[in-house]
Structures are given as C-alpha cells and as structure tokens.
C-alpha positions in Angstrom: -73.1 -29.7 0.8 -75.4 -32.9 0.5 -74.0 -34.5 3.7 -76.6 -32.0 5.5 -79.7 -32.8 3.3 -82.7 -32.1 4.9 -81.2 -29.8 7.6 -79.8 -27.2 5.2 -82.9 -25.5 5.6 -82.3 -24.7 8.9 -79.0 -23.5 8.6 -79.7 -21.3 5.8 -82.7 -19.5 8.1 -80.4 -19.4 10.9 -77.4 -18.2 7.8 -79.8 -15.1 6.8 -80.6 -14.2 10.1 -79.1 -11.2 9.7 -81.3 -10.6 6.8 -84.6 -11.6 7.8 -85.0 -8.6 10.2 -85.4 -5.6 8.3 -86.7 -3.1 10.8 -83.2 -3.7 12.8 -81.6 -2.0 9.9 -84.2 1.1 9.7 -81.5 3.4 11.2 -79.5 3.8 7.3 -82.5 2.1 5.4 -80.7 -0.9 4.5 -83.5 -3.4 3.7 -86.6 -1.2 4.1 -88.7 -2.7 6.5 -92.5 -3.5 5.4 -95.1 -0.5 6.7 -96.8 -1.1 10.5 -93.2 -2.6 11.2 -91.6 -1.4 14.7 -88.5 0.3 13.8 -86.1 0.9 16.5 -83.9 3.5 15.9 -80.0 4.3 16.9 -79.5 7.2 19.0 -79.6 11.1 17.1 -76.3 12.2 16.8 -76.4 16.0 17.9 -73.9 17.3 15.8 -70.6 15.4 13.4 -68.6 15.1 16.4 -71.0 13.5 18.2 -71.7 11.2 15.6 -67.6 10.5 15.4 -68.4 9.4 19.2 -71.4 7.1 19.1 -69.7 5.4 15.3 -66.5 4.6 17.3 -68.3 3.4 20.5 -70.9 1.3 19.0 -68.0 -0.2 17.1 -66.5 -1.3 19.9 -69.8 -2.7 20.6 -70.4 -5.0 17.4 -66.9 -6.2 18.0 -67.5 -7.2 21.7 -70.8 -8.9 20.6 -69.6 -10.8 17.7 -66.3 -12.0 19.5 -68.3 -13.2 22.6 -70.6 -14.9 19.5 -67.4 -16.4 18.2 -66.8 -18.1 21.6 -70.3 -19.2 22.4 -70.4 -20.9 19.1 -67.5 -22.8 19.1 -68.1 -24.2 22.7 -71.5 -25.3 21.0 -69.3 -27.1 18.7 -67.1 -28.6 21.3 -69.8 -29.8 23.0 -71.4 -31.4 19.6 -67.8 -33.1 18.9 -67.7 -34.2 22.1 -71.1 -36.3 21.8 -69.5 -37.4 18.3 -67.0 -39.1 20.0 -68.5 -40.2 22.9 -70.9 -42.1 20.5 -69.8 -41.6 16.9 -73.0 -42.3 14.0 -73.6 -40.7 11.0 -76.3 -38.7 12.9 -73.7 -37.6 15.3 -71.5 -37.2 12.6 -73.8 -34.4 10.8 -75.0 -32.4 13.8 -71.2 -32.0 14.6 -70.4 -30.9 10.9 -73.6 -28.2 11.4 -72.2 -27.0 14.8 -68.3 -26.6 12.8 -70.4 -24.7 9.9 -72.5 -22.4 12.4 -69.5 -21.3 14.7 -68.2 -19.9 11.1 -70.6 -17.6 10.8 -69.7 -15.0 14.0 -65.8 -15.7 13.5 -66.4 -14.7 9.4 -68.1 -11.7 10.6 -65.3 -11.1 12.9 -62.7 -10.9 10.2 -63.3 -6.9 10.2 -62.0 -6.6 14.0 -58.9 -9.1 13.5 -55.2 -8.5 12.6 -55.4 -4.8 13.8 -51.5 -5.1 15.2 -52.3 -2.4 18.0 -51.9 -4.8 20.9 -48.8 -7.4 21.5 -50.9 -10.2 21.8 -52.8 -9.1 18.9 -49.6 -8.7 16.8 -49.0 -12.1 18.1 -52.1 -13.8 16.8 -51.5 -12.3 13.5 -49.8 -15.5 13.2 -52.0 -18.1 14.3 -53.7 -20.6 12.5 -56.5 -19.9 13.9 -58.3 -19.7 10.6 -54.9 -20.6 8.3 -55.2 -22.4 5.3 -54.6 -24.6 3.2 -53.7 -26.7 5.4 -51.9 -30.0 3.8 -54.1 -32.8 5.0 -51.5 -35.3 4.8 -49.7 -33.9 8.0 -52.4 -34.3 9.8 -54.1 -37.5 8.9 -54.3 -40.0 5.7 -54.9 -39.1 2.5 -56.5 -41.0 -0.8 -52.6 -40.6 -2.0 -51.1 -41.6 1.0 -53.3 -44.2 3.5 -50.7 -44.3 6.2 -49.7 -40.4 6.4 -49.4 -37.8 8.6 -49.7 -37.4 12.8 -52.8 -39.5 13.4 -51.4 -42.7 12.1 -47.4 -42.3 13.0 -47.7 -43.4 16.9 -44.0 -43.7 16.7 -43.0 -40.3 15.8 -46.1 -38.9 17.8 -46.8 -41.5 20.7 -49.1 -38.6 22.2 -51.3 -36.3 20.8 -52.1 -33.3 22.8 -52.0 -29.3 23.1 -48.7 -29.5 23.4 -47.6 -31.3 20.4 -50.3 -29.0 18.6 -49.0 -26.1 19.3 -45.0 -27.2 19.0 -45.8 -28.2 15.5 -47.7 -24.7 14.5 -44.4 -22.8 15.7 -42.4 -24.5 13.6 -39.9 -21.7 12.0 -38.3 -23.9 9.9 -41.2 -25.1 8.1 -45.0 -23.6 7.7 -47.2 -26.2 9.5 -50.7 -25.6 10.1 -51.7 -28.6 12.4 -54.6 -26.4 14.3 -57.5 -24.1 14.0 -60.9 -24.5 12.0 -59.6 -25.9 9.4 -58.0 -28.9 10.8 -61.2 -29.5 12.7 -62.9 -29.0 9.3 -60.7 -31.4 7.8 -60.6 -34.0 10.6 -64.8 -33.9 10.0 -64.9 -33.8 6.7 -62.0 -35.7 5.3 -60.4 -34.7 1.7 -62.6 -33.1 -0.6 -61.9 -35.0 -3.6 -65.2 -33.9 -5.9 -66.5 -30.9 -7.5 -70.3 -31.3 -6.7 -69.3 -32.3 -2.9 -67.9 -31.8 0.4 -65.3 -34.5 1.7 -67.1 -38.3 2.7 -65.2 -39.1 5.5 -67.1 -41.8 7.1 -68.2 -41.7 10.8 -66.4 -44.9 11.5 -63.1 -43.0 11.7 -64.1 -42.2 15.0 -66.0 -46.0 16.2 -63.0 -47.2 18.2 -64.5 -50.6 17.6 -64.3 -50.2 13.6 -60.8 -48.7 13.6 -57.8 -48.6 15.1 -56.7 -45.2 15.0 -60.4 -44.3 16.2 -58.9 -43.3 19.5 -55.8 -41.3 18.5 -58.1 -39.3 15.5 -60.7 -38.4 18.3 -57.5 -37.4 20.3 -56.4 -34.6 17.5 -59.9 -33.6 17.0 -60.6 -32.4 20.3 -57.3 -31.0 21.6 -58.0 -28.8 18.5 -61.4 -28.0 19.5 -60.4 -27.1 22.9 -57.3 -25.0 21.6 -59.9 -23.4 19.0 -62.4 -22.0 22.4 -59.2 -21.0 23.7 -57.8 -18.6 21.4 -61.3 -17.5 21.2 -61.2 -16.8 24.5 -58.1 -14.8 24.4 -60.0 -12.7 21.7 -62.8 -11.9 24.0 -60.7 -10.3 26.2 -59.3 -8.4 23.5 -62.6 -6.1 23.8 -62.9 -5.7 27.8 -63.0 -2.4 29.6 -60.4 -1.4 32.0 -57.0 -3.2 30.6 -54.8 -0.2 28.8 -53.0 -3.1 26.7 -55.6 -4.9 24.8 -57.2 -3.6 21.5 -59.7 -1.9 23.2 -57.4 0.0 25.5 -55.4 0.9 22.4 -58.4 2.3 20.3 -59.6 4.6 23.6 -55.7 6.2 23.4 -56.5 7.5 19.9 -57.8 10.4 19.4 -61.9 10.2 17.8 -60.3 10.8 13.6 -57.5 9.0 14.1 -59.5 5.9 15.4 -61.9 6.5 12.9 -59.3 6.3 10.0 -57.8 2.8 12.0 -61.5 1.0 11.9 -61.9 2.5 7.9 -58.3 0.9 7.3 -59.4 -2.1 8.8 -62.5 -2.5 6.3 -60.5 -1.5 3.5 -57.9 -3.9 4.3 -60.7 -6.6 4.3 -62.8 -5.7 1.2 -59.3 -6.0 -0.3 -58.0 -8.8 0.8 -61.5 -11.0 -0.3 -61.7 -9.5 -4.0 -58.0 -9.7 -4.7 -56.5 -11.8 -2.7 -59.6 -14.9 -2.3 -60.6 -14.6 -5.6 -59.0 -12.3 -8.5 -55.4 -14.0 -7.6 -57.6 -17.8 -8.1 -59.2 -16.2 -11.6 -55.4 -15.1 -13.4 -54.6 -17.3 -15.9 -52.9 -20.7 -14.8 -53.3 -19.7 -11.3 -53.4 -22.8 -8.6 -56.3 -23.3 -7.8 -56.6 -23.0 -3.5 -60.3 -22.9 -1.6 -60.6 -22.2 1.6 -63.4 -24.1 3.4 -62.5 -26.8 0.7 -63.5 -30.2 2.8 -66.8 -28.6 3.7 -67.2 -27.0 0.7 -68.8 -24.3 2.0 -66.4 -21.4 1.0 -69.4 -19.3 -0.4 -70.4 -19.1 3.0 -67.1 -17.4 4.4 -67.2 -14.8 1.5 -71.2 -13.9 2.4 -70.3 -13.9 5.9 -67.1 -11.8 5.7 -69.3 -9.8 3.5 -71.7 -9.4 6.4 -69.1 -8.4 9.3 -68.3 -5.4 7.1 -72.1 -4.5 6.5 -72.7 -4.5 10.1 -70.6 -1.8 10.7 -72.4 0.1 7.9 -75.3 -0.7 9.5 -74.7 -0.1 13.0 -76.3 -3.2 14.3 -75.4 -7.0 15.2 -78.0 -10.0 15.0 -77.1 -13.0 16.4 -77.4 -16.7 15.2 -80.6 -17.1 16.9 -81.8 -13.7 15.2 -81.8 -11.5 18.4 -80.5 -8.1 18.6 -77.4 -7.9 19.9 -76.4 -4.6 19.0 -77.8 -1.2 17.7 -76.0 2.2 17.1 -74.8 4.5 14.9 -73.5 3.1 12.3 -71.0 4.3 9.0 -73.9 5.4 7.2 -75.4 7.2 10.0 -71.7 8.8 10.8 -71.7 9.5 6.9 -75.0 11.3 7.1 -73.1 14.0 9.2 -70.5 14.6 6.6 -71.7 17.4 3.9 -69.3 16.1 1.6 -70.3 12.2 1.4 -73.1 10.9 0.0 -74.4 8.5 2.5 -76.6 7.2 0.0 -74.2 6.2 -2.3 -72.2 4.1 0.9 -75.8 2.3 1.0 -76.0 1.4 -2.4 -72.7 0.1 -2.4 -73.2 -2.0 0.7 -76.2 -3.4 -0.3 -74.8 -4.5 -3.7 -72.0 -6.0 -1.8 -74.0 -8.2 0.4 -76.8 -9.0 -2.3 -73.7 -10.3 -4.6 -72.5 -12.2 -1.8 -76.0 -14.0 -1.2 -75.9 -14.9 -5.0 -73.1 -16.4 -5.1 -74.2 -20.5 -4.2 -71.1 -22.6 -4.6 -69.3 -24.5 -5.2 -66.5 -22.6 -5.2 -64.6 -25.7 -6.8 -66.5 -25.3 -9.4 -63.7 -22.9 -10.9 -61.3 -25.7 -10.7 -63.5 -27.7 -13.8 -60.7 -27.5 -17.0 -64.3 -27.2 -18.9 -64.4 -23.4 -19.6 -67.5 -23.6 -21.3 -68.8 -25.7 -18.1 -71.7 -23.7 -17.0 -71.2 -24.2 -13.5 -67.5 -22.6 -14.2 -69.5 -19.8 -15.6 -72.0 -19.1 -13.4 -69.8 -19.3 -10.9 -67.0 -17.1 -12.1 -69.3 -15.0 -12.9 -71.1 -14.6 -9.1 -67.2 -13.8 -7.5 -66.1 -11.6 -10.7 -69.5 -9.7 -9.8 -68.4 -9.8 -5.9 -64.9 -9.0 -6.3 -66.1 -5.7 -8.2 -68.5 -4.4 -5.6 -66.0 -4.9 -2.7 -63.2 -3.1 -5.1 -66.0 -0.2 -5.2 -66.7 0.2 -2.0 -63.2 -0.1 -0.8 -62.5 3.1 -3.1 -65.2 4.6 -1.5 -63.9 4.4 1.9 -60.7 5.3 1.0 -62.1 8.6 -0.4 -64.3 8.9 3.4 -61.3 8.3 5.1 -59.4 11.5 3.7 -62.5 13.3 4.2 -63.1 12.6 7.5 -59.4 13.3 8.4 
C-alpha cells in the first residue's frame, strides 16, 4: 500500500493496538505482560456456572463495544469523504483512504458477532452487501477495459444517483448486484487494482468537478454509500441494546446459559472456518480463480489479522479500541475453560496465540498468489504465511468443536 507512505506508520501503531497492551490480557496470560506492569484482572468466577454467566455476559459486552466501534469509525470516515469532496487533493485523497482502512478494523473484528440468524432483521442482513464482494467494478464506475461503463457515467439510464437507486439495484433478484457497502466505497477511492506490488491509482481528480465531468455524479455515489454504510451500522448497534425481546440480544438472554454458550462457540467455529477454507484454501486448489477481497486497497492481509483478532478477543475476554483504550474486560473463553476439568485451557491459549501470531506474519500482498511464477518468491512466501494461517484456524476450530460437546 504505497499510496499511504509515510503515514503507514501510524496506522500500523493504531493496527496493533490491540497488541501493544499486554497487561490488558493478564486475565488468560495471552502476551505476558513485563514485571512492575499493572495487571487488571477480570472478575473470579466462583464456581463453572458462574463462570458460564460472566463468559456469556461479557460477550455481550465485546459485541456492544466493537459494534458501537464499527459505527464511530465509519462516521469518521464519512466525515473524511466529506472534506474529500468538498475539496478534493491528493492529501485529501489519502487521509480519506486511511479513514476507509481504519473503520475496517472494528467491523473485521465484528465478523464473530454477524450472521447469527436469531433475529428477523438479522436474518435479513445476512444478505446485505454490507461487506459483499467481489464486487464487479464496471457496474459501478469505468474500468481500464471499459472507459465509459457502469452507473457513474450512464446519466441516461441513471439521471440520479441516490439511496434509493442504491438500494433498488442491491435487491435485484434477477441478477447479483453489489452496488453498496465497503467495498464500493473502497473501490470508488481506490479505483481498479491493476498491479501485483500495488493498491489501485485512482487519481484525486475524479472527484475536482473542475477537471472532470463526472466529478459531480462520482462524489454523488460515494457518499450516498457512505451514508448508507453508517446506516446499517446503525441498525447493527441496536442489535445489542437492552430491553427490546426481538433483537440479537433479546434472543441470546431467551437461551438458556449452555445453549447460548454452544450458539457463540458455533459462531467462532463458523468463522475460523469460513477464513481457512473458504478465503483461502478454496484460492490455493489448483486452477482456482483467483478472487481477493480488499483487492483495490490491497489490504486483504489486514481483514484476515483483524478477523483473526475479533475471535481472540473473545478468548481473551477483553476489547481495545483504535485509540488503544480499554473498552472491555471480563471473563473470557480461556477463563470459562479454566473452570472445565476436562479442557485444557492452556492448550486454547496456545492455539490462539499461534492464530493471531500467524495472522501478524502474514504482510501482503495477497495478489501476490495471483503471479503464474510458482517459483516467484513473493508467491512463496506468501502461500506459505495463509497455508500456515489457514492451519492454525483449522486447529483451533477442532478444538472448539470438541469444548462445545463438553460444555453441553
């Protein structure tokens, strides 16, 4: 991701926040803290049932904070796209793209709490395109193929974009169209990704309505999609308050303690899944089509690690925010596992912690598997960081599997 140069640095402090704060994590002894370190502690379960309380409850808790850490971060990033536009420059330009790549983080670490299916409008959103991809970019806006494509430039077909149109074209039946969510925003900062050492170089001038002609309608699209985007977030927030009977929350406080237990371990087997077979085993099988997520920002590596890290937090029993505050401390799975003579919560450490440390090796560029030079080394370094990722997460969603049963 060159387009950020000398910023990077920041966003990787602010990317590892979660890992820069070892005495948060002293409760399960993930990432030792240094001696003389304050360690706050979770609260003592008193007994395994106890413990079954406090795991589920603080749950609730990481998923309330990282949701409402969703939403605050993607107004941020309204608010950056909307001093793009108002006056678009390439240093404009780049503080928008860092706002699109730091409202990732909380939403990736969200993963863990979405698709449940308890609630109707939960079951609903299982459909959104939210976070859908790929996306086909030229429906949207030109492409290096095609100059003149998609709903930016065809005023004829489309004499108005807005919410409205947005949202007619996702529900679509006959046809899949993805024509909102992050990565249409991505895309509509980014442009195509056309390289394999690069992100996409759209140029800022899209956007000068004195440079280009479709300036206006482009800065249209992107923020209808933005606004759509906070939203939906929105809706998601609500997800997790008290007192409505309907909403995920509600749903989860019907169940009795194992059976919501057994829900949440689904969940996070579901997800480990999903990442090592889906995301990267299926892109690894011979002659496979090669499909990246976060392609235009190139910055796939980063949903994996962050994906990665919603999971750990429940492990861990804690959420950090992105300006490495404590949001969140509890009892966490390996505490809950530490009340269960027949697990080894030591083991569920070690597997954790070689999950996240083979998610923080793995650099990018994920495109890099899409070089027809096997012998390429980045190929093979980087095959070799999601074959090594894709293994842990296989492991550790046996082992859950196997606490599941246990527990119930």
């Amino acid at each position: 991701m060159k387009i950020l140069n000398i910023s990077r640095i920041v966003i990787l402090i602010l990317l590892f926040s979660n890992f820069l704060h070892p005495s948060l994590f002293a409760q399960d002894g993930l990432f030792a803290p240094k001696k003389n370190t304050p360690i706050l502690k979770a609260p003592e379960p008193k007994n395994l049932q106890d413990a079954k309380k406090l795991f589920v409850s603080n749950y609730v808790d990481i998923a309330r904070a990282t949701h409402e850490s969703s939403l605050n971060q993607a107004i941020v990033l309204e608010k950056s796209i909307k001093a793009f536009l108002r006056s678009p420059s390439k240093e404009t330009h780049r503080l928008a793209k860092i706002s699109w790549i730091q409202a990732r983080f909380p939403y990736l670490q969200g993963e863990v709490f979405r698709n449940l299916g308890l609630s109707a409008s939960d079951n609903k959103r299982k459909t959104s395109s939210l976070n859908g991809w790929p996306i086909k970019p030229g429906t949207i806006d030109y492409t290096v193929d095609d100059p003149i494509s998609g709903i930016v430039p065809n005023s004829k077909n489309y004499p108005k974009i807005d919410k409205n149109l947005i949202l007619q074209l996702n529900q679509d039946n006959e046809k899949v169209v993805i024509s909102s969510g992050y990565h249409v925003i991505e895309f509509l900062l980014w442009g195509e990704d056309n390289q394999i050492d690069g992100s996409g170089d759209r140029p800022f001038a899209d956007y000068d309505q004195s440079q280009n002609p479709l300036a206006k309608r482009r800065a249209s699209y992107l923020m209808n999609s933005v606004e759509l985007l906070v939203n939906e977030l929105g809706e998601e927030v609500a997800e997790w308050k008290e007192g409505d009977n309907n909403n995920l929350l509600g749903q989860i406080n019907k169940m009795s303690i194992n059976d919501s237990i057994a829900f949440i371990l689904k969940r996070v087997k579901k997800l480990s899944d999903s990442i090592s077979s889906k995301q990267i085993d299926s892109l690894l099988a011979e002659k496979a089509k090669f499909i990246e997520q976060s392609s235009f920002s190139d910055s796939t590596h980063f949903d994996f690690l962050h994906s990665a890290a919603g999971i750990s937090n429940l492990f861990a029993g804690a959420y950090v925010g992105l300006d490495g505050k404590l949001k969140v401390l509890g009892l966490g799975l390996i505490g809950l596992a530490e009340k269960i003579p027949e697990t080894e919560s030591s083991e569920l450490r070690s597997l954790i912690n070689s999950v996240m440390r083979n998610a923080q090796a793995f650099k990018g560029p994920f495109d890099a598997l899409a070089l027809e030079d096997k012998e390429d080394q980045a190929y093979i370094r980087t095959r070799a960081a999601v074959t090594a990722l894709s293994k842990s997460l296989k492991l550790l969603s046996l082992r859950i599997d196997n606490l599941s049963k246990i527990i119930n």
